[in-house]
C-alpha positions in Angstrom: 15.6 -13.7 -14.6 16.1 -11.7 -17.8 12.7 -10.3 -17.3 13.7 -8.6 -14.0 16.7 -7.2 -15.2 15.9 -3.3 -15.9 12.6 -4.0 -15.2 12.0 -0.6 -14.8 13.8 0.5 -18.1 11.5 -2.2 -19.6 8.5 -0.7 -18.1 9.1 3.0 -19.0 9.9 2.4 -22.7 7.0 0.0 -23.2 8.8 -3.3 -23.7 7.8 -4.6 -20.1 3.5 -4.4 -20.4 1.3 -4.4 -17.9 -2.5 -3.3 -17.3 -1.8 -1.9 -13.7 -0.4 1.2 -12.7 1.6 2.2 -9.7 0.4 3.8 -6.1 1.6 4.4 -2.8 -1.6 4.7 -0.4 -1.4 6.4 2.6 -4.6 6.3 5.4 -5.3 7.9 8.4 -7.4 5.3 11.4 -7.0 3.4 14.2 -5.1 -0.1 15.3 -8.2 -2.0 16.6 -5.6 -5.2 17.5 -2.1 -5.1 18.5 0.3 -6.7 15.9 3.9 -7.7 17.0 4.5 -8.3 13.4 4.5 -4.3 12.9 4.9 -3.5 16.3 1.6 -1.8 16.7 -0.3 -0.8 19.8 -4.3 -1.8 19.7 -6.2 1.8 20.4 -3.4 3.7 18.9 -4.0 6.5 15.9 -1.9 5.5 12.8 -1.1 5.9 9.6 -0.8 2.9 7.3 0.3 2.4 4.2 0.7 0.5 1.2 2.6 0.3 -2.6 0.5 -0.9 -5.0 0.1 -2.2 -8.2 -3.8 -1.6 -8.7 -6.2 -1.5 -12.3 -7.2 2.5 -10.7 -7.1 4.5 -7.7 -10.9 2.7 -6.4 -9.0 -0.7 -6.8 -5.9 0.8 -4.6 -8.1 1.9 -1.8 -10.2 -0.9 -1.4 -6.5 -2.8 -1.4 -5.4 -0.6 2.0 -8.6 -0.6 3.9 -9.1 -4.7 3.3 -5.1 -5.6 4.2 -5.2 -3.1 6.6 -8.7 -4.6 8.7 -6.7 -8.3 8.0 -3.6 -6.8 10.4 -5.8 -5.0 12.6 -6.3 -1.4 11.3 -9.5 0.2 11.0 -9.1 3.2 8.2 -11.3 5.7 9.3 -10.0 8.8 8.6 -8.9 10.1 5.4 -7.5 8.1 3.0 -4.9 9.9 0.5 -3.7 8.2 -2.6 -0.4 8.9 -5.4 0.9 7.6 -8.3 4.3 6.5 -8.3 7.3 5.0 -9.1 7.1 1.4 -8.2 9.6 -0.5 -5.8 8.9 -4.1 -7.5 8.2 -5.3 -10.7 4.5 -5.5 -11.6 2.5 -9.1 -11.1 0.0 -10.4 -13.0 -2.5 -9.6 -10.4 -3.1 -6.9 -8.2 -0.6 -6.7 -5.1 0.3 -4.8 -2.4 3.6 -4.8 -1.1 5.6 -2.0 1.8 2.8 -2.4 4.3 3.8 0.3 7.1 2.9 1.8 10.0 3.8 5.4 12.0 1.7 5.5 15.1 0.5 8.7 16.8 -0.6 10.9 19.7 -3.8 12.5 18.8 -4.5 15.6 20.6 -7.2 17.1 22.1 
């Protein structure tokens, strides 16, 4: 417990290690299965997204467009990546946490 306690004071002054660094990952596709879990719509446009504690940006993307096929979302538009400041403390694996959704009208 006294691990998780300033975690992220720990983190930023180098006394909490860890070999991952922190994204949130934003892509742009399609629900291909409805999901009352996230309250999504199969054939809708959306955007889904992810936090993630990922070895690199390559590791982050493959993490959204696998979780996101696994709750029916097809990423097949543009798939936009940042680093930032993280929401949990990291693991000692790669993880993905935040998953979320914002549906769409597409025009034309």
């Amino acid at each position: 417990m006294d691990l998780l306690k300033n975690w992220k004071l720990k983190l930023r002054y180098g006394k909490l290690k860890t070999a991952f660094r922190h994204f949130t990952v934003i892509a742009d596709g399609e629900v291909m299965i409805s999901n009352p879990d996230f309250d999504t719509t199969a054939g809708s446009a959306a955007f889904f997204s992810i936090q993630a504690w990922a070895s690199d940006n390559d590791e982050a993307i493959d993490m959204v467009v696998t979780i996101g096929r696994n709750v029916g979302f097809n990423a097949s538009g543009r798939i936009y990546v940042y680093s930032t400041e993280p929401q949990q403390p990291p693991p000692d694996a790669p993880h993905a946490y935040g998953l979320n959704f914002h549906q769409y009208v597409r025009e034309g």
